[in-house]
Structure formats: C-alpha cells, structure tokens
N, C-alpha and C positions, 0 to 999 in steps of 0.2 A: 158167791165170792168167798175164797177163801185167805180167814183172815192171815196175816204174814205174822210170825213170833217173832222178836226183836231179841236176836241171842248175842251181839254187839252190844256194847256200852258205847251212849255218846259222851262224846268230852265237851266238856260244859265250863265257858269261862266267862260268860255272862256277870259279871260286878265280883269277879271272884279274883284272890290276889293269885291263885295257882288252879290249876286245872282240876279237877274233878272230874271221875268217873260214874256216870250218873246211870242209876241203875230203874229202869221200867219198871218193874215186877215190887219196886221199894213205893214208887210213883203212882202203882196202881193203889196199892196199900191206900198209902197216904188220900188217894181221889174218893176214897168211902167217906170224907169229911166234907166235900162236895154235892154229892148225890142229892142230898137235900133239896138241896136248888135246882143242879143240872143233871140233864142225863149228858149219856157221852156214844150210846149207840148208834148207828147208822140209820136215820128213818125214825127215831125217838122224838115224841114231842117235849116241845118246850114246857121248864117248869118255872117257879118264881126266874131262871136268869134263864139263856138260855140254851139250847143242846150243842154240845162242846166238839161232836163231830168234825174231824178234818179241820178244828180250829185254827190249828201251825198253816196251813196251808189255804185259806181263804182271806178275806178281808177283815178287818176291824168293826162289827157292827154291822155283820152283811148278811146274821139270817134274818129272809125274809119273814119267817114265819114269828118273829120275837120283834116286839114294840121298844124300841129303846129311850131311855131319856134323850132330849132334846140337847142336857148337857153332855152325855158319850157320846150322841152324832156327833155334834161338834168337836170333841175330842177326836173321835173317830177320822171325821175328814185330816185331821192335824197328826192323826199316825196311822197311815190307812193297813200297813201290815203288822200281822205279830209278830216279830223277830220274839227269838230268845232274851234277849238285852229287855226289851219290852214286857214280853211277859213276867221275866223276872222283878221287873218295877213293880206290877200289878199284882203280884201275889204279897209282893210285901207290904204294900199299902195302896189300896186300888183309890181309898178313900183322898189319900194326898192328888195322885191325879187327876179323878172328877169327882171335884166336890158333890154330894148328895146321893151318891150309886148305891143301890141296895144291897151289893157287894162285901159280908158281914167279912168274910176270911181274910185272915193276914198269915203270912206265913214268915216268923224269924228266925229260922235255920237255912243258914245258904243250901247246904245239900239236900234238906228236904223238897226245896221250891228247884234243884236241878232234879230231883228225882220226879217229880207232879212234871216238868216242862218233860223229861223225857218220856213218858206216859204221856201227855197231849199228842207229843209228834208218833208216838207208836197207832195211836186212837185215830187215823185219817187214813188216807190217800198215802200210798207208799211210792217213791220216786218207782217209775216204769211200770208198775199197775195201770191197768185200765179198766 
C-alpha cells in the first residue's frame, strides 16, 4: 500500500476563535513526544497506550488488541467516535475527561494539538483508499 502525502492543509476550527491552517509535517514533529507510549504504524504493536493507526477513522477504544480501563470503556461507550472537537479535548487534558488514564500528555498550544490532530488523520485510511 502506498502511503498517500497530505500536501493540502486541513482547516481546523475545533475550540478555536478563527480558523487555523494546520499543518501534518508540524503534527508529525510534534508525535516524536508520543512515541513513548504509542506507535502510530500500520500493523504496530501496542505499547504502554495504544497503536494510533487510523485513529480519526475508527471507534473510541476499539483496538482489540489494547486492554483499556474500565473507566475509558465507559467514557468510550459515551463518545464512541473521534471527531476533531474530541480529540482536541483529549490532547489538552485527557486526565479532566477520564479520571485515572495513563495518558501523561497535555498539549497547551491550540496550533500544536491542530497540527498532532492533522498528523492523526494523515496516519489512517485515506477517504477512497482501499
């Protein structure tokens, strides 16, 4: 499979008072603060959280191959997709949404957590790929 480059900016307006041009290649940068925990490859095993693959684009809490707490299932069932809005919540305080998550990152720059959400959606399933 050949991977697709993302030479478009998405526009990103997720808690933000004006649009922003969010840039992938800023997003990937910033995901080496990540790595730690997750990978983000196609077919990557899970590490302490888990593998970030097509994240934008699957469920909340749906690899099977990663044990999640009991309290993100139930978070989980209560926002079963990732939207942007959502994950932006998450990057900035994952710990306010489910209390006890192993989840150490916080991110307080709006454009950096648009640039990491545009790097998620680049890192999956591309709309019309198969």
């Amino acid at each position: 499979m050949i991977k697709t480059l993302l030479t478009a900016t998405v526009l990103f307006t997720a808690g933000c008072s004006s649009l922003y041009a969010a840039d992938v290649a800023k997003g990937e940068k910033g995901f080496k603060k990540c790595k730690s925990c997750h990978s983000i490859a196609e077919g990557d095993k899970n590490k302490t959280g888990p593998n970030l693959w097509n994240i934008m684009n699957r469920g909340v809490g749906t690899n099977e191959d990663y044990k999640y707490s009991k309290k993100f299932a139930a978070w989980a069932e209560e926002n079963p997709e990732w939207t942007d809005e959502l994950m932006d919540a998450w990057l900035t305080n994952s710990k306010k949404l489910v209390k006890g998550t192993k989840m150490m990152y916080k991110e307080k720059k709006e454009t950096k957590r648009a640039d990491l959400i545009a790097y998620l959606h680049s890192m999956g399933e591309q709309p019309g790929e198969e």
